[in-house]
C-alpha positions in Angstrom: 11.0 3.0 -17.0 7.0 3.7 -17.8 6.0 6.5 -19.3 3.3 8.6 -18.0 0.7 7.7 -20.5 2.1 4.0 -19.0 1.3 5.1 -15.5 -1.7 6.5 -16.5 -2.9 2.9 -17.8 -2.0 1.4 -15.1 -4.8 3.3 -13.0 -7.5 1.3 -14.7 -5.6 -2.2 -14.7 -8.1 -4.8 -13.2 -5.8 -7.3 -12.1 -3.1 -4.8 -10.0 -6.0 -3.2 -8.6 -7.4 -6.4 -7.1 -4.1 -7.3 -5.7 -3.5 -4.0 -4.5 -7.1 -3.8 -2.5 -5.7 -7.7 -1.2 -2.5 -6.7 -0.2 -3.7 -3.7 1.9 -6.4 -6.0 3.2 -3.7 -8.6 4.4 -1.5 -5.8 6.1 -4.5 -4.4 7.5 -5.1 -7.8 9.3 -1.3 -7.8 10.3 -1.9 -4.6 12.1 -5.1 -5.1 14.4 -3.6 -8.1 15.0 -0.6 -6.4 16.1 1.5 -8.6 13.8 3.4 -5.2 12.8 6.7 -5.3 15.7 9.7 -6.0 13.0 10.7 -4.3 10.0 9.1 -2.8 7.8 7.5 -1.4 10.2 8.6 1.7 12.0 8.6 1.3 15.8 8.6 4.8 16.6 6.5 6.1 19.3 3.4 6.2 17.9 3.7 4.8 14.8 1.6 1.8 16.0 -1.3 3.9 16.5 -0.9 5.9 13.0 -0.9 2.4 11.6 -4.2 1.5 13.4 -6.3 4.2 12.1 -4.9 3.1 8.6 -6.1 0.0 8.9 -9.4 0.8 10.3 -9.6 2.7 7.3 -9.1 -0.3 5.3 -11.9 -2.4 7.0 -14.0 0.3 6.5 -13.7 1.5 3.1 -11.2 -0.9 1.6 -12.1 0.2 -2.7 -10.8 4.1 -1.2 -8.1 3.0 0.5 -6.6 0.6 -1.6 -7.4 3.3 -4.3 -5.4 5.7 -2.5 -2.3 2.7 -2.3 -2.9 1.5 -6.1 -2.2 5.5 -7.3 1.3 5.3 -4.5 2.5 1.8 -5.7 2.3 3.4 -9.2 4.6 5.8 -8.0 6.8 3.8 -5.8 7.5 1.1 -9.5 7.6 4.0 -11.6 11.3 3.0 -12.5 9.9 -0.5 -13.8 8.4 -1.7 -17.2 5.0 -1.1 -17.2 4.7 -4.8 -17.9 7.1 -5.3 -15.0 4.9 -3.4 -12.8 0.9 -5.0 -13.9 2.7 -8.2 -13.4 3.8 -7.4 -10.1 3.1 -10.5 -8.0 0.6 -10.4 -4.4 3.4 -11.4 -2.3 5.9 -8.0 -3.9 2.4 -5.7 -3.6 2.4 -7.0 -0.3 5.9 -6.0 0.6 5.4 -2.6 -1.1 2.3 -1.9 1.0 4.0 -3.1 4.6 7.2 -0.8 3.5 5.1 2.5 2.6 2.3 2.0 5.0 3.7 4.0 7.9 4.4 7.1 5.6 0.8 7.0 3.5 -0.2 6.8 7.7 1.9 9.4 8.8 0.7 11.9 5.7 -2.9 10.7 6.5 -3.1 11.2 10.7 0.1 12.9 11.6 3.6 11.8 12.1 5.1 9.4 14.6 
């Protein structure tokens, strides 16, 4: 498990803050290409639509936004080695990001 000061060093961390800021761009790209009908996804009325405005945000601002999913995937692996978690690869930052994106949407614009 990290510790905070861990967590805390992991805000700064070049390389999981790149693939954070690529992994919300990819699931961005999913979205307005409505590539977002299966699991993770939620398919509740609605949800859709929350998910759009997220990932308008993205295209817009993408450094905010992904630093608003860098400081939740810290979170979300805080059980995990900080080493375990820096060296997390794109593909499982990816994952992370589809599997939390409709709640960091539903916080952000309303719920489904």
């Amino acid at each position: 498990m990290a510790t905070e000061t861990e967590l805390a060093g992991g805000f700064s961390d070049p390389d999981f803050r790149l693939r954070t800021q690529v992994a919300i761009v990819i699931v961005a790209a999913e979205i307005v290409a409505v590539d977002d009908t299966v699991a993770p996804y939620s398919q509740a009325a609605g949800a859709h639509a929350l998910r759009v405005q997220w990932a308008n945000a993205v295209l817009a601002n993408t450094g905010g936004e992904a630093e608003t999913m860098h400081k939740l995937l810290l979170g979300i692996f805080n059980a995990l080695a900080i080493a375990t978690i820096l060296s997390s690869s794109l593909s499982t930052v990816t994952d992370k990001v589809r599997e939390n994106v409709d709640e960091l949407a539903a916080v952000r614009y309303g719920s489904a």
